[in-house]
C-alpha positions in Angstrom: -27.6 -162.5 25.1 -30.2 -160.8 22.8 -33.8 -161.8 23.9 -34.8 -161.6 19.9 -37.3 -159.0 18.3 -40.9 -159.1 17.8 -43.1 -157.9 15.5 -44.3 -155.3 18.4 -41.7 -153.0 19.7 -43.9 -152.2 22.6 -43.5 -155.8 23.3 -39.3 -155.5 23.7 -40.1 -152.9 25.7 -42.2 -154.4 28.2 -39.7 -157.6 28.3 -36.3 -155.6 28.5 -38.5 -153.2 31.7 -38.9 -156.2 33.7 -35.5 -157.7 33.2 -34.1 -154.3 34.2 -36.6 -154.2 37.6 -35.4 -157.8 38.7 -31.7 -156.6 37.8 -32.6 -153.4 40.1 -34.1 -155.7 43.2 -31.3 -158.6 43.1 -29.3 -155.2 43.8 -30.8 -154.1 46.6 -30.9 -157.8 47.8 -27.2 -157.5 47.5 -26.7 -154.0 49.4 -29.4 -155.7 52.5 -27.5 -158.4 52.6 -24.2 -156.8 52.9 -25.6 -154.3 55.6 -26.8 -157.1 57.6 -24.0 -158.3 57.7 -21.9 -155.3 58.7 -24.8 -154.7 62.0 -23.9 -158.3 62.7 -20.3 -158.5 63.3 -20.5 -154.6 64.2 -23.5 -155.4 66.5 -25.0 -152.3 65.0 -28.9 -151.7 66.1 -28.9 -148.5 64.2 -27.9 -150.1 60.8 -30.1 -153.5 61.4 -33.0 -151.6 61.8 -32.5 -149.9 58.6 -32.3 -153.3 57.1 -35.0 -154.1 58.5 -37.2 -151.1 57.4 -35.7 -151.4 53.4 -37.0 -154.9 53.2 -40.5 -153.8 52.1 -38.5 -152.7 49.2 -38.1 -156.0 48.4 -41.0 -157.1 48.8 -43.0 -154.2 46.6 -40.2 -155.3 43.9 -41.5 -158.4 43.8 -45.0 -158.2 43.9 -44.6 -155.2 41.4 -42.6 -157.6 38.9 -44.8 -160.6 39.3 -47.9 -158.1 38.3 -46.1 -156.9 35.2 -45.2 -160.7 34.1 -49.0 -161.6 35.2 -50.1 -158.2 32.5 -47.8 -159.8 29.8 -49.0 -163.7 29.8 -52.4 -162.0 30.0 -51.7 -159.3 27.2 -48.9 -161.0 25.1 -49.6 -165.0 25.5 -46.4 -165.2 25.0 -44.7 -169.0 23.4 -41.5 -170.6 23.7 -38.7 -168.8 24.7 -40.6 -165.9 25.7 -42.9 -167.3 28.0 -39.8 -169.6 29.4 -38.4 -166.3 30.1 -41.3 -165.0 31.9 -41.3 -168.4 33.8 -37.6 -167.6 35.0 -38.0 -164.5 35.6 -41.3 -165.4 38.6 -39.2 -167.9 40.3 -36.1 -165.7 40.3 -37.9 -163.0 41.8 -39.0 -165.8 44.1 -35.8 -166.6 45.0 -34.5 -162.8 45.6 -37.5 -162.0 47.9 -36.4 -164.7 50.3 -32.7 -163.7 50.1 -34.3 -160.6 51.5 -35.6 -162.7 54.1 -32.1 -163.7 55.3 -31.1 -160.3 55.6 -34.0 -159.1 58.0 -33.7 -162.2 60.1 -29.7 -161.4 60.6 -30.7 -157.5 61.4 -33.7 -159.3 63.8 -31.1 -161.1 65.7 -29.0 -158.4 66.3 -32.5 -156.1 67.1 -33.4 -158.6 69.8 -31.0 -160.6 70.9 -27.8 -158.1 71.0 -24.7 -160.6 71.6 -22.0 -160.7 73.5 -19.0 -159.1 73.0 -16.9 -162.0 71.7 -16.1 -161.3 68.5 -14.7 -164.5 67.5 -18.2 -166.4 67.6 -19.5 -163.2 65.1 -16.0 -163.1 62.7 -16.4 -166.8 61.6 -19.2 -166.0 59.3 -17.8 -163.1 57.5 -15.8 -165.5 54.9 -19.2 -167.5 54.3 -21.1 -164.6 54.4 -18.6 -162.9 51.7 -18.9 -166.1 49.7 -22.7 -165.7 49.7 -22.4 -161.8 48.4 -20.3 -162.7 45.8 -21.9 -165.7 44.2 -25.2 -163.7 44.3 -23.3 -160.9 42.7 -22.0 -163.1 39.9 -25.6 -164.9 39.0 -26.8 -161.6 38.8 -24.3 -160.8 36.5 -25.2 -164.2 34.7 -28.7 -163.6 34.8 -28.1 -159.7 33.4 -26.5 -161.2 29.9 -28.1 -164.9 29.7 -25.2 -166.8 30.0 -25.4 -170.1 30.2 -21.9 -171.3 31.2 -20.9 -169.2 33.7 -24.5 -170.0 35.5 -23.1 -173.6 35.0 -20.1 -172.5 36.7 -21.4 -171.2 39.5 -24.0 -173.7 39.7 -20.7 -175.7 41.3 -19.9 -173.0 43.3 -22.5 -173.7 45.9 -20.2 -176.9 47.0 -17.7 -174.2 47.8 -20.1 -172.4 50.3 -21.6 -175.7 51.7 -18.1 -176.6 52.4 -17.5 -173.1 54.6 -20.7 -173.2 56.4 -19.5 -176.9 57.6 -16.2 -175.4 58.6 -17.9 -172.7 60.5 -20.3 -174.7 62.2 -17.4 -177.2 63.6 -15.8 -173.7 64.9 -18.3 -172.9 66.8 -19.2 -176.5 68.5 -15.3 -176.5 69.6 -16.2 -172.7 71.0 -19.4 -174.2 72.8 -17.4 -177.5 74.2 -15.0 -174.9 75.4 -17.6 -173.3 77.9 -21.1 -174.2 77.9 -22.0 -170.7 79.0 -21.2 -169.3 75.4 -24.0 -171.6 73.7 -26.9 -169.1 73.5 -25.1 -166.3 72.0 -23.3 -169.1 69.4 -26.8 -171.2 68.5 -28.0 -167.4 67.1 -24.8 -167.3 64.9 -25.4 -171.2 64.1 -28.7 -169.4 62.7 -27.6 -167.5 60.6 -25.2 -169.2 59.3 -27.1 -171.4 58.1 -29.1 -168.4 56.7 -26.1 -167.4 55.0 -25.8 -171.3 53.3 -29.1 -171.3 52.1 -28.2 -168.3 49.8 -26.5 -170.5 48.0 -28.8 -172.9 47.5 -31.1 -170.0 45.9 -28.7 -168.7 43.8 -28.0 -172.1 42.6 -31.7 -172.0 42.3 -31.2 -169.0 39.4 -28.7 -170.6 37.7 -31.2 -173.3 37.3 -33.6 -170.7 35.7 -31.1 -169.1 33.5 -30.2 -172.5 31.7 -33.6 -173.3 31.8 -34.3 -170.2 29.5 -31.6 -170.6 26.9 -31.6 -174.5 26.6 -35.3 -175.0 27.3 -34.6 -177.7 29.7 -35.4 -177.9 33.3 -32.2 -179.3 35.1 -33.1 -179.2 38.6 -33.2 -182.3 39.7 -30.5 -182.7 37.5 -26.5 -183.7 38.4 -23.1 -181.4 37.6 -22.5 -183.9 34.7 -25.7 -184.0 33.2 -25.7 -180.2 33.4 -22.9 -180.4 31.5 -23.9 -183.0 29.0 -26.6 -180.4 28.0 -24.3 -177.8 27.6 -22.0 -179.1 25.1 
């Protein structure tokens, strides 16, 4: 989606340089959470710890991006769809940051608390966890070109994941009824998996942002059908 032109090119510029910074940090988001991931189920300390060491990454991206959108209101005053843009832009970056988050604390877990060996606690959150990687990976793409219906459609998606995370969780109480010894090592992977849902629930959170932008309402508080309503 074109973001429109302005009577100062240095202004286009400035807008297109921050879209392509949070584009750049929900990437590296992405790879974190991936590799935190792989440390998990691998119970890799060498690989958590680099997680953990790349998430001030993050957070620089962040704090670098809020600065530049803080230089623009100040610079720019920027109206309308512009300064709607700037508004998604903050609370996107919001959003990324503490996707971050949920990376580290999976690497932490491993760091500090290595588990067992029983695989089969750590293997039922690698089809939520995918889930997770994917929709991120799609809003991204949604957030990349501005468009609106597919960040309705994966505004859904999030039931998709809630519905996994349920199915893991009752997994893992029927591995903790079956021997009571177990329930440490599965109440960490309870953790994060309900890390891994809450993912969802931010990148729901950008798709929220995105349709703010183009349709200059704020919709979230708002149900599927209303979303849709809007969008017609």
């Amino acid at each position: 989606m074109q973001l429109g032109r302005h009577i100062s090119g240095q202004f286009n510029v400035e807008l297109e340089s921050i879209r392509t910074h949070v584009l750049a940090m929900g990437g590296l988001v992405e790879q974190q959470l991936a590799l935190a991931m792989k440390a998990l189920n691998k119970q890799d300390v060498v690989l958590a710890k680099k997680v953990v060491q790349e998430d001030h990454k993050v957070n620089t991206m962040e704090v670098s991006i809020d600065e530049a959108c803080t230089r623009i209101i100040a610079k720019r005053q920027p109206t309308a769809k512009d300064l709607r843009l700037i508004i998604a832009i903050i609370k996107t970056i919001t959003d990324l940051e503490r996707i971050g988050d949920v990376a580290t604390k999976m690497a932490r877990v491993v760091i500090e608390s290595p588990l067992s060996e029983e695989r089969k606690f750590r293997v039922s959150l690698e089809p939520l966890c995918q889930k997770a990687i994917s929709m991120l990976h799609d809003v991204l793409d949604a957030f990349a070109r501005m468009d609106v219906e597919s960040a309705a459609l994966l505004h859904k998606t999030d039931d998709k994941l809630d519905s996994e995370y349920e199915a893991v969780i009752r997994q893992l109480m029927t591995y903790m009824m079956e021997d009571t010894k177990n329930i440490p090592h599965i109440l960490q992977i309870m953790w994060s998996a309900r890390a891994i849902e809450r993912v969802g629930d931010r990148c729901q959170n950008i798709c929220e942002y995105i349709i703010y932008f183009v349709k200059g309402k704020d919709v979230r508080h708002l149900g599927e059908e209303s979303i849709d309503e809007l969008l017609k």
